[in-house]
PDB file of N, CA, C and O in Angstrom, chain B, residues numbered from 101:
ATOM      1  N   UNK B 101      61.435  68.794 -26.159  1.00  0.00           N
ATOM      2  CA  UNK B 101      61.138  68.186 -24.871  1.00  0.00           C
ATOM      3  C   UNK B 101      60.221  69.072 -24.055  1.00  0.00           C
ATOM      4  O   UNK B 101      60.336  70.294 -24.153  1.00  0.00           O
ATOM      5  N   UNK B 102      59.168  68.437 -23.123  1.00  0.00           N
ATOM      6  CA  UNK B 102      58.270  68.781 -22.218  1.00  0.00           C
ATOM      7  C   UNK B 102      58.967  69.161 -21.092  1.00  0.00           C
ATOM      8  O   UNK B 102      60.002  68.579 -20.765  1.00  0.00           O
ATOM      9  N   UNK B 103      58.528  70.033 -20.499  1.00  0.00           N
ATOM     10  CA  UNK B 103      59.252  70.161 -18.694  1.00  0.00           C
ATOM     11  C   UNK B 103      58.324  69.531 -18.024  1.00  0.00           C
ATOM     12  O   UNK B 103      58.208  69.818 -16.832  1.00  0.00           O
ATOM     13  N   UNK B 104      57.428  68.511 -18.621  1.00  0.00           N
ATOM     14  CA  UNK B 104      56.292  68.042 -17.583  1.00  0.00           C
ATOM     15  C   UNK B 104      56.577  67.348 -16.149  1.00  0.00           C
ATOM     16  O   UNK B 104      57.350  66.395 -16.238  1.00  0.00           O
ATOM     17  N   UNK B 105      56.267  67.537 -15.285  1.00  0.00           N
ATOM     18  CA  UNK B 105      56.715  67.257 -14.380  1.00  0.00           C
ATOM     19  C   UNK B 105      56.192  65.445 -13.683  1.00  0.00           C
ATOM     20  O   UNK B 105      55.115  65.156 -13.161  1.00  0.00           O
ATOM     21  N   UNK B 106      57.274  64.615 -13.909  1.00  0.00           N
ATOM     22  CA  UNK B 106      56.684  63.432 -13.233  1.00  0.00           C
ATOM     23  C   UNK B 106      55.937  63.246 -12.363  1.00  0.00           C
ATOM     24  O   UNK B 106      56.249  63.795 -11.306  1.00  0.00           O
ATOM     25  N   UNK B 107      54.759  62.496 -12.367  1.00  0.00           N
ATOM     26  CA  UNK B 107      53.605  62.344 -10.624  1.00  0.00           C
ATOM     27  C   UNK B 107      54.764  61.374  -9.450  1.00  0.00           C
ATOM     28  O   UNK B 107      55.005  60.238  -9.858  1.00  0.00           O
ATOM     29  N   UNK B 108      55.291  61.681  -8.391  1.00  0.00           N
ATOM     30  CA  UNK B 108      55.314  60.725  -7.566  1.00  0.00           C
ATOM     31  C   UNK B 108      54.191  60.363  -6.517  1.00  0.00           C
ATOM     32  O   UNK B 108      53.010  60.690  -6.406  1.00  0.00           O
ATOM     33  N   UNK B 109      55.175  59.425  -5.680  1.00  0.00           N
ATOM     34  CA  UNK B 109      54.214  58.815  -4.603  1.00  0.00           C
ATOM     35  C   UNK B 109      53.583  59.795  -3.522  1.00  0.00           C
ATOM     36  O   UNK B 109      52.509  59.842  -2.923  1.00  0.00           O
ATOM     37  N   UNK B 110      54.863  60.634  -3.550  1.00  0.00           N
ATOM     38  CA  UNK B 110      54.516  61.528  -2.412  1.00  0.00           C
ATOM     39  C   UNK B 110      53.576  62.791  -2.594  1.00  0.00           C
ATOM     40  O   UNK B 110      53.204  63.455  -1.627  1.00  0.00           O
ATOM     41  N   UNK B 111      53.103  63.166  -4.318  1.00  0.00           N
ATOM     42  CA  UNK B 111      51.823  64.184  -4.763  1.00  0.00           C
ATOM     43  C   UNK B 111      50.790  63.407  -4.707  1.00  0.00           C
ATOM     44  O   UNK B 111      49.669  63.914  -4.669  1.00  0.00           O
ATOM     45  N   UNK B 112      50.973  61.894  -4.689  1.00  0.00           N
ATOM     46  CA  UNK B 112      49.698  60.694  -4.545  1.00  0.00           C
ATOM     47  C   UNK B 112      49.164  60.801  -2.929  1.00  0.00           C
ATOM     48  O   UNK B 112      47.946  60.680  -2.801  1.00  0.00           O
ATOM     49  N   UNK B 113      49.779  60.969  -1.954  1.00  0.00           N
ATOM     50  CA  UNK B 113      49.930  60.862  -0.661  1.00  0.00           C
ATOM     51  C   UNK B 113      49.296  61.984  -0.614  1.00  0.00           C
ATOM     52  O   UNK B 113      48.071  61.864  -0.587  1.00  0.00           O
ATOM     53  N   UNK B 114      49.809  63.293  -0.590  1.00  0.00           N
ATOM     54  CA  UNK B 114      49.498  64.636  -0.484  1.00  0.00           C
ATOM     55  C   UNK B 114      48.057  64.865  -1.253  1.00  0.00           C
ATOM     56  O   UNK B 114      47.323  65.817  -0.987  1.00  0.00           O
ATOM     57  N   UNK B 115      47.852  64.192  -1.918  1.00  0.00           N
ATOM     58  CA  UNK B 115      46.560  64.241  -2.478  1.00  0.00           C
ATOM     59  C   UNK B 115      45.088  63.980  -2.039  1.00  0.00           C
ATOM     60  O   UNK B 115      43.970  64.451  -2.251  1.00  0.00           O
ATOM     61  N   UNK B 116      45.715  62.906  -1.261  1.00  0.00           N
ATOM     62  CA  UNK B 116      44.960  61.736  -0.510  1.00  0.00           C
ATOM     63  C   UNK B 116      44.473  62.478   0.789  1.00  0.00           C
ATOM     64  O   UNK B 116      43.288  62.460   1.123  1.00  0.00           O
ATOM     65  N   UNK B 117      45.702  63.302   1.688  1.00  0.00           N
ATOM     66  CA  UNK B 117      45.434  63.932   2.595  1.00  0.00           C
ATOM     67  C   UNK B 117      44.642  65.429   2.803  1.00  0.00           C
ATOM     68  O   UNK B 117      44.161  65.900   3.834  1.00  0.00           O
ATOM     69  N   UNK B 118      44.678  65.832   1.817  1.00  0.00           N
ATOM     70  CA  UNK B 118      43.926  66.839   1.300  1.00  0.00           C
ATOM     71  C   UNK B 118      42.152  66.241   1.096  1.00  0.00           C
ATOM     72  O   UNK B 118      41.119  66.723   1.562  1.00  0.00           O
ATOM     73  N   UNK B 119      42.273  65.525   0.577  1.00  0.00           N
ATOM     74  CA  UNK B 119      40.792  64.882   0.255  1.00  0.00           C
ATOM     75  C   UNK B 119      40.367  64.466   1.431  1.00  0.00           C
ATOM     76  O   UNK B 119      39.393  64.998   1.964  1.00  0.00           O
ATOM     77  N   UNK B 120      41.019  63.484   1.983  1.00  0.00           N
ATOM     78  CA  UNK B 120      40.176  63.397   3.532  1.00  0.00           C
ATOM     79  C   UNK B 120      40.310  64.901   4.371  1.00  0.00           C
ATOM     80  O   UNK B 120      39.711  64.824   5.443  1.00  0.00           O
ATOM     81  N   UNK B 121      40.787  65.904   4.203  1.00  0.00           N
ATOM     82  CA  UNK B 121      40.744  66.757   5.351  1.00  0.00           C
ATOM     83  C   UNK B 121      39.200  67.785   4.658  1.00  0.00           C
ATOM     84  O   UNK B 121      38.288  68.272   5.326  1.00  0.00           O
ATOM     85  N   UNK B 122      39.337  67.821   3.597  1.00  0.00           N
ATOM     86  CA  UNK B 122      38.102  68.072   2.536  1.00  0.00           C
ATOM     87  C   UNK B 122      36.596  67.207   3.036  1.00  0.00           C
ATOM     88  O   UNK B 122      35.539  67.804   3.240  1.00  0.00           O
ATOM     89  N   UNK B 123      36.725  66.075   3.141  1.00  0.00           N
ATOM     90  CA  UNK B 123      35.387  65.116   3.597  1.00  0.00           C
ATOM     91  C   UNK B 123      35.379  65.304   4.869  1.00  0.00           C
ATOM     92  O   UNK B 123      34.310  64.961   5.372  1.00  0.00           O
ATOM     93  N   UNK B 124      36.149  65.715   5.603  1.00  0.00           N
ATOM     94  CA  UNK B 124      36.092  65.718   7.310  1.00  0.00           C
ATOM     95  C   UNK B 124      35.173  67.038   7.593  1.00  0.00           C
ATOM     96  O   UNK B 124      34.361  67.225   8.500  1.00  0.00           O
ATOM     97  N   UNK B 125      35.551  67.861   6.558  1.00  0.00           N
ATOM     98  CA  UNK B 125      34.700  69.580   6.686  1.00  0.00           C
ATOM     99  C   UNK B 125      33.464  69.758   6.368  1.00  0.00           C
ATOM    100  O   UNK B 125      32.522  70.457   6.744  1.00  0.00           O
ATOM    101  N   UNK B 126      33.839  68.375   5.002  1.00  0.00           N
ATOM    102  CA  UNK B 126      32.199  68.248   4.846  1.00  0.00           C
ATOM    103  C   UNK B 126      31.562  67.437   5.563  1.00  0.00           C
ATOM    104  O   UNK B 126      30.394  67.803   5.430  1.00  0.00           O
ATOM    105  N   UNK B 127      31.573  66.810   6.052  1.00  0.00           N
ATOM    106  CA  UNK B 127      30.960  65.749   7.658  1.00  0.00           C
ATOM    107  C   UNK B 127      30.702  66.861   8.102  1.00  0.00           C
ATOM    108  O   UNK B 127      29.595  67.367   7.920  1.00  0.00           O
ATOM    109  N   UNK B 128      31.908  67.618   8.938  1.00  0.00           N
ATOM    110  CA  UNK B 128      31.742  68.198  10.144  1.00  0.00           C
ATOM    111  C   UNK B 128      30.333  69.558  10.220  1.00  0.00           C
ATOM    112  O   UNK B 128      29.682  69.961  11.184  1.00  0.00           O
ATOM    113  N   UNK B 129      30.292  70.045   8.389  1.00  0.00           N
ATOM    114  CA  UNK B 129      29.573  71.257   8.554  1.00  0.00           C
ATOM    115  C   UNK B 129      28.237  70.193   8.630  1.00  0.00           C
ATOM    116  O   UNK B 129      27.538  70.607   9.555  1.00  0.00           O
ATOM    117  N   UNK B 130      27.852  69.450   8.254  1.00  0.00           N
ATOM    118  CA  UNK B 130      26.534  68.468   8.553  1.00  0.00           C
ATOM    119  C   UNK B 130      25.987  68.426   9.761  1.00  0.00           C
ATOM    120  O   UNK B 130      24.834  68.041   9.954  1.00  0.00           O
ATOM    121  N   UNK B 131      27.060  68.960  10.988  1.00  0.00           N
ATOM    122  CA  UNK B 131      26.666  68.402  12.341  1.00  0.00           C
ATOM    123  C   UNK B 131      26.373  70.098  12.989  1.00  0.00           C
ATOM    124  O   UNK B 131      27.155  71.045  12.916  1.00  0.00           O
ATOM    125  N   UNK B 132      25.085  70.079  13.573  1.00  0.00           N
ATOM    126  CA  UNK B 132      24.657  70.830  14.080  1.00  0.00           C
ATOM    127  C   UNK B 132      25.790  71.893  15.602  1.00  0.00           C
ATOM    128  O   UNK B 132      26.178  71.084  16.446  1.00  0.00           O
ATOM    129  N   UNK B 133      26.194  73.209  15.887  1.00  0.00           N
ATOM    130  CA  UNK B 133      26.538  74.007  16.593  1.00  0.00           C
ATOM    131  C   UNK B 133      26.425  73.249  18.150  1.00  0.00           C
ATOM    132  O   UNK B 133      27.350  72.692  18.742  1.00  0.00           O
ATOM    133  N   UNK B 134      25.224  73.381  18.544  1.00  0.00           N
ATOM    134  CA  UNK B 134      24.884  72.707  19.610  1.00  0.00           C
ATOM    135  C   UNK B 134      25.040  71.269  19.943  1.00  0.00           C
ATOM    136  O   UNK B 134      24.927  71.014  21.142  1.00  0.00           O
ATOM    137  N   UNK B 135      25.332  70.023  18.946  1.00  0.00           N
ATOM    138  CA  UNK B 135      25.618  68.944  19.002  1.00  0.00           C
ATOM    139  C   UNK B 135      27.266  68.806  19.086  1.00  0.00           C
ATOM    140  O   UNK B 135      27.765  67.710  19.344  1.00  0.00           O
ATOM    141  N   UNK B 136      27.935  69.764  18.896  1.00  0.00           N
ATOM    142  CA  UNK B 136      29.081  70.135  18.219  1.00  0.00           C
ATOM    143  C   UNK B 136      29.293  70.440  20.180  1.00  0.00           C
ATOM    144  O   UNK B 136      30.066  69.631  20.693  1.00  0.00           O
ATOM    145  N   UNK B 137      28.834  71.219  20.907  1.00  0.00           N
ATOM    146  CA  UNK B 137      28.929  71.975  22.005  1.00  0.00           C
ATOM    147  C   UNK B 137      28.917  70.620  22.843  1.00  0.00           C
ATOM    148  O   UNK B 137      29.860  69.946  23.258  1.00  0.00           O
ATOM    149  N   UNK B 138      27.873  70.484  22.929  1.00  0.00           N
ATOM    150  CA  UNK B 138      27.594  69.078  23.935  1.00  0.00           C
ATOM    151  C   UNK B 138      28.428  67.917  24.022  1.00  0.00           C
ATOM    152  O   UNK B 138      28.686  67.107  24.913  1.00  0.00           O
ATOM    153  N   UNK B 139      28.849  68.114  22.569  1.00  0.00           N
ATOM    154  CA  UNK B 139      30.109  66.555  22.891  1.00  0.00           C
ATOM    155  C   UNK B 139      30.875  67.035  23.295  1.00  0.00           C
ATOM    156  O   UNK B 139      31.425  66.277  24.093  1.00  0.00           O
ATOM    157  N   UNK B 140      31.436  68.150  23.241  1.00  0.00           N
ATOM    158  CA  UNK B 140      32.588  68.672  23.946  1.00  0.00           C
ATOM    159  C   UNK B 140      32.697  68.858  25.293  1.00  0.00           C
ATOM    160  O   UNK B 140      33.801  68.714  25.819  1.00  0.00           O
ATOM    161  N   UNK B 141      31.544  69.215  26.073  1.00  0.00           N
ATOM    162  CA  UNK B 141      31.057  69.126  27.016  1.00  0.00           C
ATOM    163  C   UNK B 141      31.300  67.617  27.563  1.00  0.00           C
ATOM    164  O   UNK B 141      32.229  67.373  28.333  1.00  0.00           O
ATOM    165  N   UNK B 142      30.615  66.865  27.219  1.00  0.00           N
ATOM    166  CA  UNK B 142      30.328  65.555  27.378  1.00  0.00           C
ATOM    167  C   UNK B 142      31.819  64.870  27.348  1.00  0.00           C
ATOM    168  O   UNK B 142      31.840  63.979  28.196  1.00  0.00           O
ATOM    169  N   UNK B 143      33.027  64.976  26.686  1.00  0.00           N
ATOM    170  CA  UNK B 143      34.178  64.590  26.993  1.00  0.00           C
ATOM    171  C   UNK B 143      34.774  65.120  27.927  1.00  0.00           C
ATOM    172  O   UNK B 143      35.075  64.596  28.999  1.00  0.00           O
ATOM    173  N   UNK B 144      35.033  66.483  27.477  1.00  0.00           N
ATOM    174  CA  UNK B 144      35.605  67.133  29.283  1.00  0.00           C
ATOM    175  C   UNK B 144      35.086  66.779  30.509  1.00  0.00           C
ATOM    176  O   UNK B 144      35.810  67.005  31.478  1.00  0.00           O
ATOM    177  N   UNK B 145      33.683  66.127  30.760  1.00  0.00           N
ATOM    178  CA  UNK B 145      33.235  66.147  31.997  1.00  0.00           C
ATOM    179  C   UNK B 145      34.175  64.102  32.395  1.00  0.00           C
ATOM    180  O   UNK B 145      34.609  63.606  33.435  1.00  0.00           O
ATOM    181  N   UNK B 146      34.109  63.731  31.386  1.00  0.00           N
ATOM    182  CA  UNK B 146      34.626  62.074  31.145  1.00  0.00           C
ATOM    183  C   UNK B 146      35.980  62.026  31.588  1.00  0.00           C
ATOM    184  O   UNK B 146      36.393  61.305  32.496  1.00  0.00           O
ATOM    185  N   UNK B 147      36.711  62.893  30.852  1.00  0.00           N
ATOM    186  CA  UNK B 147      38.181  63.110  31.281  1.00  0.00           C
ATOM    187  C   UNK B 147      37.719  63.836  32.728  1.00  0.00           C
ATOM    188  O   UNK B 147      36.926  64.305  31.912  1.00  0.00           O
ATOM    189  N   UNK B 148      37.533  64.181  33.531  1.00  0.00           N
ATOM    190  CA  UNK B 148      37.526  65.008  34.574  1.00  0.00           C
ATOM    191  C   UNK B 148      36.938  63.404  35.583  1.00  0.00           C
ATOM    192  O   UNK B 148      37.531  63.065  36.607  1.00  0.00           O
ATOM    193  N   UNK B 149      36.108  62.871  35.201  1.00  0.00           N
ATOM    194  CA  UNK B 149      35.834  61.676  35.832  1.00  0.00           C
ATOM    195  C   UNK B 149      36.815  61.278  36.043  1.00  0.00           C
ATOM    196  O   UNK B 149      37.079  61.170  37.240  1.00  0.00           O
ATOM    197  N   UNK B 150      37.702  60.920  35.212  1.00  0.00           N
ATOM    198  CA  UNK B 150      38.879  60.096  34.668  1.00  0.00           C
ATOM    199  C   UNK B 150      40.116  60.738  35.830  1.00  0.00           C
ATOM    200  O   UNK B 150      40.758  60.019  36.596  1.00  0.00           O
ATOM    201  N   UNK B 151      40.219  61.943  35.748  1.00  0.00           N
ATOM    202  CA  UNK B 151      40.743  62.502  36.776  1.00  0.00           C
ATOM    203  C   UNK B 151      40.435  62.436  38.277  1.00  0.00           C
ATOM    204  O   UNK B 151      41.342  62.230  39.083  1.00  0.00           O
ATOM    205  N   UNK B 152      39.691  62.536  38.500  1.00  0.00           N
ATOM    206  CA  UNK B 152      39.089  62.291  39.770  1.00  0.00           C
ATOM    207  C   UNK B 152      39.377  60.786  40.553  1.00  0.00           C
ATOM    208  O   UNK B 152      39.977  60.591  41.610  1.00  0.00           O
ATOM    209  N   UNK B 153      38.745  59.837  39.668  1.00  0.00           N
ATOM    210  CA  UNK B 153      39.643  58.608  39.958  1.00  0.00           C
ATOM    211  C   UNK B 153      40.980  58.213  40.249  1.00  0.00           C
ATOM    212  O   UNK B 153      41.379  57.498  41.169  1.00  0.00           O
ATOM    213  N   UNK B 154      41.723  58.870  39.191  1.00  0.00           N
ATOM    214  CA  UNK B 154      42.952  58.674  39.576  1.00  0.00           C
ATOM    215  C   UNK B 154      43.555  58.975  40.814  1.00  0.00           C
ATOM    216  O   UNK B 154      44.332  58.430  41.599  1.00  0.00           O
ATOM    217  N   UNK B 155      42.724  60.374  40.682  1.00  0.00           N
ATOM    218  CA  UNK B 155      43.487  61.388  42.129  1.00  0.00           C
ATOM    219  C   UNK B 155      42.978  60.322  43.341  1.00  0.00           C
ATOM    220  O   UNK B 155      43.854  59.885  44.087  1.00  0.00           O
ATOM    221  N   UNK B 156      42.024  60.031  43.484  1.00  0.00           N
ATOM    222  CA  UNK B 156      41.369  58.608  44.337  1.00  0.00           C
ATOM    223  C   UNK B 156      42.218  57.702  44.450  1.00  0.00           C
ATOM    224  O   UNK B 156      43.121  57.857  45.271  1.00  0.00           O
ATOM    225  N   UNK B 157      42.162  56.660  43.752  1.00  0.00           N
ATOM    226  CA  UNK B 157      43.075  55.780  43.591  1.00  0.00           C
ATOM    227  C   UNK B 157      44.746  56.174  43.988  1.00  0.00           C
ATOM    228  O   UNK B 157      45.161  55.693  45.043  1.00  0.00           O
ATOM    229  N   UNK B 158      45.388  56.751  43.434  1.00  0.00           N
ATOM    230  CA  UNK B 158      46.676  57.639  44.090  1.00  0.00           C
ATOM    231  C   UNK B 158      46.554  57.673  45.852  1.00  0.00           C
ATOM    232  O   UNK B 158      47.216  57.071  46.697  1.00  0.00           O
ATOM    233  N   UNK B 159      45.528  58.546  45.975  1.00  0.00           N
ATOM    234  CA  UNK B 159      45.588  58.674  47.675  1.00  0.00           C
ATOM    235  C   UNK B 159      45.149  57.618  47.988  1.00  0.00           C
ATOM    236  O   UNK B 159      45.679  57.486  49.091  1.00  0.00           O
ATOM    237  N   UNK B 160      44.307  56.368  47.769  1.00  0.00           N
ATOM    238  CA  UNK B 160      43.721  55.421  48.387  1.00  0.00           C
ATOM    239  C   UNK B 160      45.449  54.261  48.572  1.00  0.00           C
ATOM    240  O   UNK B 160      45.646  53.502  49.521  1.00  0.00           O
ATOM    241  N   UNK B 161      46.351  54.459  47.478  1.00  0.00           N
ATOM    242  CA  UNK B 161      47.558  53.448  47.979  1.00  0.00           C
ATOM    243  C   UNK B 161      48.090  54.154  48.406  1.00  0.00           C
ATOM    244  O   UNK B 161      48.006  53.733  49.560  1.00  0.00           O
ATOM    245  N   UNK B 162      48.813  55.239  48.500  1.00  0.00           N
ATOM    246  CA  UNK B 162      49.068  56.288  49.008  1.00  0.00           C
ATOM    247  C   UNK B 162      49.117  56.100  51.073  1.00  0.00           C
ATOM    248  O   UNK B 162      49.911  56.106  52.014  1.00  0.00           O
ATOM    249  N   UNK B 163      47.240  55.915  50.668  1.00  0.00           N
ATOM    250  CA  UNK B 163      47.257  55.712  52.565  1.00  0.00           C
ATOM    251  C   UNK B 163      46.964  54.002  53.225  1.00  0.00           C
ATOM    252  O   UNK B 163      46.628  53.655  54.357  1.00  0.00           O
ATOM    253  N   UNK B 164      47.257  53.175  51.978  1.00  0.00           N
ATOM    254  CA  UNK B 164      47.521  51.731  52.723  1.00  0.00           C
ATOM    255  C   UNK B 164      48.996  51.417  52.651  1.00  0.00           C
ATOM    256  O   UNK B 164      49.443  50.461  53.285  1.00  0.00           O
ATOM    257  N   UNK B 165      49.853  52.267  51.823  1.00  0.00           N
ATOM    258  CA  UNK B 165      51.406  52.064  51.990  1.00  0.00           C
ATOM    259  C   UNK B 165      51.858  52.916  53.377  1.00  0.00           C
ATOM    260  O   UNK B 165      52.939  52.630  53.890  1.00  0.00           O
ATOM    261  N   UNK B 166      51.258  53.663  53.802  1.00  0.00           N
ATOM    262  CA  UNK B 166      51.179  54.724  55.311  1.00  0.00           C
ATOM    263  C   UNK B 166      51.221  53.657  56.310  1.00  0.00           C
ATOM    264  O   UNK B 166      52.165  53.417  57.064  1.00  0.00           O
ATOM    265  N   UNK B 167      49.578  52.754  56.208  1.00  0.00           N
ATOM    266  CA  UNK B 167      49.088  52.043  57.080  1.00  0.00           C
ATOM    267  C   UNK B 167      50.003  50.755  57.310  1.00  0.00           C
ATOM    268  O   UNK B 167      50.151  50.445  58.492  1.00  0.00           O
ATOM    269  N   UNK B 168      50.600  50.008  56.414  1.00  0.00           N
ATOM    270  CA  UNK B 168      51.412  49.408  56.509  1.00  0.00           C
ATOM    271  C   UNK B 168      52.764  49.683  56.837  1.00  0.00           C
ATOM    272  O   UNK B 168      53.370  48.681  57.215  1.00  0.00           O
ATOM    273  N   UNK B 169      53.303  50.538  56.816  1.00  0.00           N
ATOM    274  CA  UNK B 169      54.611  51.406  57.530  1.00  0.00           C
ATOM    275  C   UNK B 169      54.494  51.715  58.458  1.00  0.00           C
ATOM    276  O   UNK B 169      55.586  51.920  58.990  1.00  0.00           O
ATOM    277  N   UNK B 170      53.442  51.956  59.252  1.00  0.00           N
ATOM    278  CA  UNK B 170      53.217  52.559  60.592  1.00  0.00           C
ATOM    279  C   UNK B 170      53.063  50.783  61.368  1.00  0.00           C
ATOM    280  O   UNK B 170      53.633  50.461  62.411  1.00  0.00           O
ATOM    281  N   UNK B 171      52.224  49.918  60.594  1.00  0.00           N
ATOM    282  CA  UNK B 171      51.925  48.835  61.665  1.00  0.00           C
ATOM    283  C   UNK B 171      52.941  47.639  61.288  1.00  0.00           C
ATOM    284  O   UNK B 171      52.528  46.479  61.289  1.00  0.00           O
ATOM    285  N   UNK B 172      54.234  47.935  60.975  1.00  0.00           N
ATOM    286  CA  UNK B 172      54.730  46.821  60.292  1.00  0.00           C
ATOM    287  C   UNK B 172      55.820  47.062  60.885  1.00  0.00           C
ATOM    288  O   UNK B 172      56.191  48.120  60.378  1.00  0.00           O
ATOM    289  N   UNK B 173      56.843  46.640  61.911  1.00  0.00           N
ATOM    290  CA  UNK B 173      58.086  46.815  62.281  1.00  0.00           C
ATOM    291  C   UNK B 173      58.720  45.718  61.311  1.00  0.00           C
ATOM    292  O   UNK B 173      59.411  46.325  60.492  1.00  0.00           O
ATOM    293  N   UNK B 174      58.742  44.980  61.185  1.00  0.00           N
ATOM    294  CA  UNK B 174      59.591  43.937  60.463  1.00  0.00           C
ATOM    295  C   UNK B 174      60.019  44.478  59.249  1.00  0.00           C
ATOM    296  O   UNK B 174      59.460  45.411  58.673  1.00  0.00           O
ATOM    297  N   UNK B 175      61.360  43.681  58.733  1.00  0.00           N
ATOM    298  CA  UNK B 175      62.257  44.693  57.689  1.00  0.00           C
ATOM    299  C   UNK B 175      60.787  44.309  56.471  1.00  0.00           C
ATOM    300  O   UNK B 175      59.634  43.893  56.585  1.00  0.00           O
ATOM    301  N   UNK B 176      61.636  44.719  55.428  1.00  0.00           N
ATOM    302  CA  UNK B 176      60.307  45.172  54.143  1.00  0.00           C
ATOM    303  C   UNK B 176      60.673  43.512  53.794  1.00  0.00           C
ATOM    304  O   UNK B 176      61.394  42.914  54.592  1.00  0.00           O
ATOM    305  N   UNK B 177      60.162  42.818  52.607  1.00  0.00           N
ATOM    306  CA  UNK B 177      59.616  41.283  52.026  1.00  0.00           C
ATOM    307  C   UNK B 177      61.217  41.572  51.345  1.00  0.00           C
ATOM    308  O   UNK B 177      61.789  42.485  50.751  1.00  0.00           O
ATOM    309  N   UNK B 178      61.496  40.338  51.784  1.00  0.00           N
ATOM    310  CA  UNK B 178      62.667  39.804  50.709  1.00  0.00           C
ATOM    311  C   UNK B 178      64.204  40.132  51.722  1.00  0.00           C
ATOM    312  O   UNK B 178      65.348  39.836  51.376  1.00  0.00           O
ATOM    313  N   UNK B 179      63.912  40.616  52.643  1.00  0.00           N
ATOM    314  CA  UNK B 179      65.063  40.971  53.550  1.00  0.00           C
ATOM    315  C   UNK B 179      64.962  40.419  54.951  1.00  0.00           C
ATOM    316  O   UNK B 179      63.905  40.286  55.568  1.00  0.00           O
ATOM    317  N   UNK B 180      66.280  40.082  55.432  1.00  0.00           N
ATOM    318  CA  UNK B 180      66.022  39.131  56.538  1.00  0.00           C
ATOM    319  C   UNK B 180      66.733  39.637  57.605  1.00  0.00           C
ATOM    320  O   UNK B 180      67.924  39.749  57.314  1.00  0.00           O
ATOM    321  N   UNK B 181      66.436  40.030  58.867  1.00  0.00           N
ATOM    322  CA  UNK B 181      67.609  40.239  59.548  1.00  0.00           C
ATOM    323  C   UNK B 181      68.549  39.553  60.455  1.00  0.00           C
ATOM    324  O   UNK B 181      68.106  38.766  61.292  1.00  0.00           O
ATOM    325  N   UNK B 182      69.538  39.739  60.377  1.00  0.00           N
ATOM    326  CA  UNK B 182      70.268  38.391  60.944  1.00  0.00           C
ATOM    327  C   UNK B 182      71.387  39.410  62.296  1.00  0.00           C
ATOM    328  O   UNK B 182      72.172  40.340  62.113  1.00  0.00           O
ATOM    329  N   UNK B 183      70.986  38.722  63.519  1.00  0.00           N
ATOM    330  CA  UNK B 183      72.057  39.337  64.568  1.00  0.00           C
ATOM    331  C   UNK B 183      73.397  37.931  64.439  1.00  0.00           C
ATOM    332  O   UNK B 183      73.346  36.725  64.200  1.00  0.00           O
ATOM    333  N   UNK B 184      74.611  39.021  64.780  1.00  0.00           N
ATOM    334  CA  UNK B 184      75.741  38.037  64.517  1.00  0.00           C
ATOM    335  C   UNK B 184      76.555  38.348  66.144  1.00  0.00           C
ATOM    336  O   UNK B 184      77.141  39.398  66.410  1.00  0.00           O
ATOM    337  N   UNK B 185      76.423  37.290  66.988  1.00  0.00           N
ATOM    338  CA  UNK B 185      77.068  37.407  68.154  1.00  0.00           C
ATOM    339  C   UNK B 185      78.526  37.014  68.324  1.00  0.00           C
ATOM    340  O   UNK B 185      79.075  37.140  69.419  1.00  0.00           O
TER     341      UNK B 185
END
């Protein structure tokens, strides 16, 4: 008898992932230092947009939930007040 060792699914899998991380290196060395720089650049500044908005948006309800609390005596929507003599 052989000690050969059966192939499963999971050396098929592991195989697979190896090979694409292999083609990703080879893509990646294709792409120029400086093109490599700039996108990186070019996302951080996107996410930082992205940030900025939010922080906007946040304070912009922020100060119409203010504005409405300050000019609104009546109880909040859905509540009624009732005097009982």
């Amino acid at each position: 008898m052989t000690d050969k060792k059966e192939p499963t699914f999971e050396e098929f899998v592991d195989r697979q992932r190896k090979a694409f991380e292999e083609a990703g290196k080879a893509m990646e060395s294709l792409i120029p230092p400086e093109f490599k720089e700039h996108t990186k650049a070019a996302v951080n500044e996107s996410l930082e947009g992205f940030r900025v908005l939010m922080n906007w948006l946040v304070d912009e309800v922020k100060d119409e939930v203010n504005r409405e609390d300050k000019g609104n005596d009546m109880p909040p929507a859905g509540k009624v007040k009732v005097e009982v003599s």
